[in-house]
BAPAVEX-121064 format. One record per atom (N, C-alpha, C, O): x, y, z. Coordinates in steps of 0.2 Angstrom, whole numbers, plus 5000, padded with zeros to 4 digits. Atoms other than C-alpha are relative to their C-alpha. Example, Ala and Ser with C-alpha at 12.3 -4.5 7.8 and 13.67 -1.06 7.14 Angstrom:
BEGIN
500449945000;506249785039;500450065000;500950055003;499649944999;506849955036;499650055003;499950115004;
//
This chain:
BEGIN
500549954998;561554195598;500450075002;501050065005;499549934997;562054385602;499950005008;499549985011;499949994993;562554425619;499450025003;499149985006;500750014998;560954505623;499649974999;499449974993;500450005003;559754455625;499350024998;499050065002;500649985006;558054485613;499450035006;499450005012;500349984995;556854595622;499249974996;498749974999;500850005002;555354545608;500149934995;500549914991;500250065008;554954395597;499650004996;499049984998;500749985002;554054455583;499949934995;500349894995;499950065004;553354315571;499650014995;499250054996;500349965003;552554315555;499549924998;499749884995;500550064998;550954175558;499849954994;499749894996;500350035004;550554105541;500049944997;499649904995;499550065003;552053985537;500449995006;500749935007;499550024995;553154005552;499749985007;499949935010;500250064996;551853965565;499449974999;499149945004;500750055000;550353895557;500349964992;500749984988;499850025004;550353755543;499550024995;499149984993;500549985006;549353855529;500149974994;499749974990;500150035007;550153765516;499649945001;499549924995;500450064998;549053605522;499050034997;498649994994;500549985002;547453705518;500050034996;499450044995;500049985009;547853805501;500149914998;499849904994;500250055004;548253605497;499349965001;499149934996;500950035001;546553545502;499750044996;499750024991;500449975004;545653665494;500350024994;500150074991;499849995006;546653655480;499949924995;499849924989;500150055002;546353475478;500549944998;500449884996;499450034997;548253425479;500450045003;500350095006;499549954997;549953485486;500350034994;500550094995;499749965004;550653515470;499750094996;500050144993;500649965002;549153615466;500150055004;500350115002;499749954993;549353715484;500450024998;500350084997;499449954997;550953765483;500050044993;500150104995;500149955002;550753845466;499850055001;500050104999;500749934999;549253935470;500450045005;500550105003;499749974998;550053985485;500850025001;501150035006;499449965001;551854035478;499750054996;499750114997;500549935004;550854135466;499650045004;499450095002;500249944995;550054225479;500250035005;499950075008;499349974997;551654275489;500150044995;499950104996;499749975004;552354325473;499550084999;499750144998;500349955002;550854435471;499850065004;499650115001;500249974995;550554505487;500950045004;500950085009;499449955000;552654555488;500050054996;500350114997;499949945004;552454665474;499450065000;499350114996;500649985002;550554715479;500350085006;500150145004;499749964995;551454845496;499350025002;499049985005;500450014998;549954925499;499249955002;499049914999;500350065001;548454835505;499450004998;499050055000;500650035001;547154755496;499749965004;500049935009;500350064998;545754635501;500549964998;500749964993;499650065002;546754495504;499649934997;499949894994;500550035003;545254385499;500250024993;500649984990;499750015007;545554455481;500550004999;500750004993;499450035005;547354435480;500149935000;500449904996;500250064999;546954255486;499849964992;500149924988;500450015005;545554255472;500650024994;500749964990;499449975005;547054345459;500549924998;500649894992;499650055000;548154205463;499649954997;499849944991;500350075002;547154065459;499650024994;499249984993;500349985007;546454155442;500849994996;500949954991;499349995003;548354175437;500149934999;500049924993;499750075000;548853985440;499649974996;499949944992;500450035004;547253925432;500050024991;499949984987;500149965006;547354055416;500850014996;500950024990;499349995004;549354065413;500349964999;500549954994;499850055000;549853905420;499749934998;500049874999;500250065000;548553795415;499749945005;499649885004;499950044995;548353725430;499349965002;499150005006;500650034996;546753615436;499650035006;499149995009;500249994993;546353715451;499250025000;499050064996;500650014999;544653685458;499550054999;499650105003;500349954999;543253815454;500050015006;500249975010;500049954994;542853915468;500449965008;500349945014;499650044994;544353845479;500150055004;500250045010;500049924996;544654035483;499550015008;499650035014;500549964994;542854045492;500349965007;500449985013;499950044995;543353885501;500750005004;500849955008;499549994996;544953935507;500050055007;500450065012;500149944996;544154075516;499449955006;499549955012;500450034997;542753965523;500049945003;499549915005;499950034996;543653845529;500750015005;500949975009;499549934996;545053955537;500149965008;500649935010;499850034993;544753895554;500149915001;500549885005;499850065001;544553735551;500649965000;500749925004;499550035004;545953665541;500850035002;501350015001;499549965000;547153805549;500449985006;500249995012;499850034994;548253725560;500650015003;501050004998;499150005001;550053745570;500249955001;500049905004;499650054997;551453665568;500149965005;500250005010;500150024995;551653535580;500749995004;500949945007;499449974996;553253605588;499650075001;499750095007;500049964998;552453755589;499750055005;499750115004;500450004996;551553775604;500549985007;500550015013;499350014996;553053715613;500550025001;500950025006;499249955000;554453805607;499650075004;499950105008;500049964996;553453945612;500150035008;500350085011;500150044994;553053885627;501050025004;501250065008;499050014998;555253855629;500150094999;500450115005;499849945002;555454055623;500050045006;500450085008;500649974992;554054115638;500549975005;500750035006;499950034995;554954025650;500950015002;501249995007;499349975000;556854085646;500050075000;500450105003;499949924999;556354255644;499450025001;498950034998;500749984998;555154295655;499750084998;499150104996;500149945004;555154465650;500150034994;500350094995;500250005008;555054465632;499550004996;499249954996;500750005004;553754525621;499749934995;500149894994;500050045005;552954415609;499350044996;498850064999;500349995006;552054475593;499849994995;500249954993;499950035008;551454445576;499850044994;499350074994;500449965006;551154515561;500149984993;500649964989;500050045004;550354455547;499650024994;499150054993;500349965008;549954485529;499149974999;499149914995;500750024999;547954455531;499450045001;499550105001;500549954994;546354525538;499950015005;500149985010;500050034993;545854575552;499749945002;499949905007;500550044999;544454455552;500349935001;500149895006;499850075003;545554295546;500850025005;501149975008;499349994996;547254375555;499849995006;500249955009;500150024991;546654365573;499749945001;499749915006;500350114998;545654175570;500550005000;500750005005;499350035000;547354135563;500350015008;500249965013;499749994993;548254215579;499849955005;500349935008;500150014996;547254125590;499949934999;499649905004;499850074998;547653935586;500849985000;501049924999;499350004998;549553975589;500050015006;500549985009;500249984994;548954035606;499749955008;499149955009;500450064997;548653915620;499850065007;500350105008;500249954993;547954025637;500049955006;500149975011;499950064992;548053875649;500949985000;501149965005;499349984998;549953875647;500550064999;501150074998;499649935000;550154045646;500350024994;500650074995;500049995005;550554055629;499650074995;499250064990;500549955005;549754205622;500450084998;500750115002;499649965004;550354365608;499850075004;499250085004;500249974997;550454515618;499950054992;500150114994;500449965006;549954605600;500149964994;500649944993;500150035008;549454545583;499850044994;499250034993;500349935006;549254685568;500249954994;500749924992;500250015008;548654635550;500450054997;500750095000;499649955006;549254715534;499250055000;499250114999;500749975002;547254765533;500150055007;499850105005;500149974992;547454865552;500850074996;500750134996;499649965003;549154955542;500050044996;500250104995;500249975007;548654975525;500549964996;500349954990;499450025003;550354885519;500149925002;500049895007;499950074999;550754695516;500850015001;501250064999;499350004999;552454645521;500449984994;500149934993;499549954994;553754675518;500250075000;500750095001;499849944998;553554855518;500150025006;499949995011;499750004994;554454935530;499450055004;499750075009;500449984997;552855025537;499649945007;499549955013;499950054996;552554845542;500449995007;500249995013;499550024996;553954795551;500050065006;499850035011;500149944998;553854975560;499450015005;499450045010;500650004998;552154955564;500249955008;500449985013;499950044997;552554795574;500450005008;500249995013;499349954995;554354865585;499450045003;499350035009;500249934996;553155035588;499549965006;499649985011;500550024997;551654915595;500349975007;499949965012;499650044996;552854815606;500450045004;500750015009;499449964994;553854965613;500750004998;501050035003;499350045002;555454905604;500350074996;500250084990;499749935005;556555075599;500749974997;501050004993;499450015002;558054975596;499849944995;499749884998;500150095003;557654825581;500249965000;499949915000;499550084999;559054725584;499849995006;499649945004;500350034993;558254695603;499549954996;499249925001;500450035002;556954595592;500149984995;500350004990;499950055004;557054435585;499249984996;498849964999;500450035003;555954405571;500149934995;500649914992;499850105001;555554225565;499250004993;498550004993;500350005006;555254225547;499849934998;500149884999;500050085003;554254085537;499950004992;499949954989;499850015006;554254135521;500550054997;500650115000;499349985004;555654195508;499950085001;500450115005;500049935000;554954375506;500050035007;499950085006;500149994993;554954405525;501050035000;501250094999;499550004998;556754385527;500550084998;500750115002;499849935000;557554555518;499650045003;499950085007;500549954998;556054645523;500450015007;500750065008;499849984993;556554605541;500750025005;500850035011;499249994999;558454625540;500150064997;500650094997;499949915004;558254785531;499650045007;499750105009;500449974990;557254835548;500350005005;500250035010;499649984995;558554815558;500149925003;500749905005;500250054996;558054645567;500349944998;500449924992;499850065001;558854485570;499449964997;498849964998;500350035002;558154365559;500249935001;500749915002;499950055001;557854185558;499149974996;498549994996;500650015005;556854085544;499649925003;500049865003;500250075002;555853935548;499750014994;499350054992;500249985007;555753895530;499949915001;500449894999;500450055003;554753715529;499849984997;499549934998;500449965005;554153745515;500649984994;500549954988;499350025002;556053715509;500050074992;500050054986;500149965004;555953895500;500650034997;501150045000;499149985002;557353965489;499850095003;499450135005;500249924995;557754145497;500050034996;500250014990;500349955006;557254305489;500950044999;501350045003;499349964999;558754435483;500549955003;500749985008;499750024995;559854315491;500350015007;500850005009;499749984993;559854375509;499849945003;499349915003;500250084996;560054245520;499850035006;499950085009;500249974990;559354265539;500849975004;501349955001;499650034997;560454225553;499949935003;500449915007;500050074999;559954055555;499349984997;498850024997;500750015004;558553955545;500149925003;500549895006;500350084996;557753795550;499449954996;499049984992;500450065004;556753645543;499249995006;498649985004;500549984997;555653675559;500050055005;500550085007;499949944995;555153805571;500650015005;500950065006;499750004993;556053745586;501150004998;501550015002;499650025002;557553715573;500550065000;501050075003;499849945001;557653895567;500050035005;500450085004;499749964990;557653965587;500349955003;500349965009;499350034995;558953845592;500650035005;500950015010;499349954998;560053975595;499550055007;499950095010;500549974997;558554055607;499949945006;500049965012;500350054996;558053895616;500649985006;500549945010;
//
């Protein structure tokens, strides 16, 4: 861990504190079917930078895998990813805790998120990472739809530090969960670590400074 310490913990909600691949694989009708659909909608939504409805790169994804790959993927699995959203969207079960552990070490430390989403479907999200009865709650959470830009452009990452107060990036540890996060947010200045459960190969080969099999793994060095 660097000698200082981190005045913000930003995070990025999808992969690193909630389990989303569990509901792209229900609504796809297995896991191997999930993780396609959604690596092909990473891959689509790194190179989309401005933002679109995320609802149609969802839908994008899931015509791609079907129509290129061949794939079985369920008709209208798309609608029902969006319609069962809250249901099925759930955090990891470290993650509730570790935060918990971060709040309680640095009492004065922001906590953040920012997430390639809606607003609508990004703050439900936010808000089952968040426990209120043990003090557990994100003192800001900004969508790509509230920016215009999915991450990793650096408008993102920018957005995030500005909202937080954070002039210096290296004061803020962000806690990447998927591959394209990780340059994004080291090319931003910010200490990075990846919880990558997901066991994802890295992008451009930039590694973070610590990655993890789970949340509490990849903030070791924090806890």
């Amino acid at each position: 861990m660097a000698s200082t310490p981190p005045k913000a913990f930003i995070f990025d909600l999808l992969t690193a504190l909630l389990d989303s691949w569990s509901l792209w694989s229900h609504c796809a009708g297995s896991d191997e079917l999930g993780k396609q659909w959604r690596l092909r909608y990473i891959d689509i939504t790194y190179a989309c930078g401005s933002y679109k409805p995320y609802e149609s790169l969802v839908a994008e994804a899931a015509e791609s895998v079907r129509e290129k790959h061949g794939a079985p993927l369920p008709k209208g699995a798309e609608e029902r990813l969006v319609q069962e959203w809250e249901e099925y969207l759930l955090p990891w079960d470290d993650t509730i805790s570790t935060l918990k552990r971060l709040e309680n070490k640095y009492p004065d430390a922001k906590f953040g998120v920012f997430t390639n989403c809606s607003v609508e479907l990004g703050h439900a999200a936010a808000r089952k990472s968040e426990d209120p009865k043990q003090g557990v709650v994100f003192g800001k959470v900004l969508t790509a739809e509230e920016i215009g830009y999915y991450k990793p452009h650096p408008s993102t990452y920018k957005a995030i530090l500005d909202a937080l107060s954070i002039e210096d990036p290296h004061d803020a540890v962000f806690v990447a969960g998927s591959s394209v996060d990780v340059p994004g947010s080291k090319e931003a200045g910010m200490r990075v670590v990846w919880h990558n459960r997901a066991g994802m190969a890295p992008k451009n080969d930039v590694k973070p400074d610590k990655e993890g099999k789970t949340l509490e793994e990849a903030l070791s060095d924090y806890l």
